[in-house]
C-alpha positions in Angstrom: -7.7 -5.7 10.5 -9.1 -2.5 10.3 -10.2 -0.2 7.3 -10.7 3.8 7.8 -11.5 5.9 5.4 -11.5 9.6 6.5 -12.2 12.7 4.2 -12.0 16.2 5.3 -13.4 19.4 3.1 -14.3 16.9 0.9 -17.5 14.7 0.0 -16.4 10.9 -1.1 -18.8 9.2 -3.1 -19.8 5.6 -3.3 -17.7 4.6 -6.0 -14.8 6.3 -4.7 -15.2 4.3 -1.2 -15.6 1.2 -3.1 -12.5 1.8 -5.7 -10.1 2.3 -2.0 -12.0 -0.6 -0.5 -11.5 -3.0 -4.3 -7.6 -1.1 -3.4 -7.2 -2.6 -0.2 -8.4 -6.1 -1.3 -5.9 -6.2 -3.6 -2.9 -5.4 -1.0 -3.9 -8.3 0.7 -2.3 -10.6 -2.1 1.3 -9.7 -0.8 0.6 -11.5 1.9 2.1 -8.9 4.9 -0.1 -9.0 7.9 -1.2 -5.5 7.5 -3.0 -4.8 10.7 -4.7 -1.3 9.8 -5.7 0.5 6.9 -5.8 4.3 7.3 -7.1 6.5 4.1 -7.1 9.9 4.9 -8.4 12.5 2.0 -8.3 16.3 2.7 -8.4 19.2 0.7 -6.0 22.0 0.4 -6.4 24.8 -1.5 -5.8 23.7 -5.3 -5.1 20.5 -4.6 -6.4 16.8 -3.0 -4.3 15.2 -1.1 -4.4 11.4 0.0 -2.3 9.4 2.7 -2.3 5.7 3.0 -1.2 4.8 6.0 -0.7 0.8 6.6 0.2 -1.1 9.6 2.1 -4.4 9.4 3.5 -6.9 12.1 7.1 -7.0 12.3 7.7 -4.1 10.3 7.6 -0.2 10.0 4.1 1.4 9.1 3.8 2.4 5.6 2.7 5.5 4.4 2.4 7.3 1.3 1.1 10.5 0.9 -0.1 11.8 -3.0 -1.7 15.1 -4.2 -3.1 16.5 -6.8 -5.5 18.9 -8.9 -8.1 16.1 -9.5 -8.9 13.7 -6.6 -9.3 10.5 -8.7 -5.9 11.1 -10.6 -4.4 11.8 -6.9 -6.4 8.4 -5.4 -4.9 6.4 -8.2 -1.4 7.5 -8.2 -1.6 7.1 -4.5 -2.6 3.3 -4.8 -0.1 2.8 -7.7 2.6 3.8 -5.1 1.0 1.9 -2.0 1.1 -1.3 -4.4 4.8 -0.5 -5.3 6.0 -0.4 -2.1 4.1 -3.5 -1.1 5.4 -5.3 -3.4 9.1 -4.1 -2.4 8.8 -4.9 0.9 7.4 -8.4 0.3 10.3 -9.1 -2.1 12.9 -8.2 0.7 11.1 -10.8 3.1 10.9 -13.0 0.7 14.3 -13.1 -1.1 16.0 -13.0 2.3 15.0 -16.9 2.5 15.8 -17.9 -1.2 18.9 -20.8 -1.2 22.2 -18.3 -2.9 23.6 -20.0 -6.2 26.7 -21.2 -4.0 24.6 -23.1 -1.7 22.8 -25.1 -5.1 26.8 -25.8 -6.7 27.7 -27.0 -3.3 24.5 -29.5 -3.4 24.8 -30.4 -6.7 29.0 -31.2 -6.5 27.4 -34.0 -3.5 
C-alpha cells in the first residue's frame, strides 16, 4: 500500500499531513484492499481543491474531488465523502453474501 500526498501552490503543514495520514488509517477499517492512496491538494484561484484518489483490488478506483475557500473545510469535507463512499461500497460487497429472508423461512419450515 502506498500513501502520496502531493500539494501544488500550496504549503501543507504537519498537522495537515498527519490529519490525511489519521484519514487514511481510518479507511482501513472497511476492510477493502485499497492498494494506493493518492492526496492531491492544488490551488486555484479563490479556492483549494482536494482529490482522493484510492485504489482497490477487484474494484473501480475511487475518487473524490472537494473544493473550497478554506483548505481545512475543503480537506474535511473531502474525507467525510471518501468515508461515505467507503462505507457504500463495503455494504454492497458485503450484503451481496447476506442469507435473503426466504432462504431463513425455508430453513426454519425443515
Amino acid at each position: 500500500m502506498s500513501v502520496n500526498i502531493r500539494a501544488k501552490d500550496i504549503s501543507l503543514t504537519s498537522e495537515l499531513k498527519k490529519h490525511i495520514n489519521t484519514a487514511i488509517d481510518r479507511f482501513r477499517k472497511y476492510d477493502l484492499k485499497i492498494s494506493s492512496y493518492n492526496v492531491n491538494i492544488t490551488k486555484e484561484k479563490n479556492k483549494a481543491v482536494v482529490e482522493f484518489e484510492l485504489h482497490i483490488a477487484h474494484a473501480k478506483p475511487v475518487v473524490i474531488n472537494q473544493s473550497d475557500e478554506d483548505l481545512d473545510i475543503a480537506i474535511d469535507l473531502a474525507i467525510e465523502r471518501v468515508t461515505k463512499a467507503l462505507r457504500r461500497l463495503h455494504d454492497k460487497l458485503t450484503d451481496h453474501k447476506n442469507i435473503s429472508l426466504k432462504d431463513i423461512e425455508l430453513a426454519d419450515e425443515q
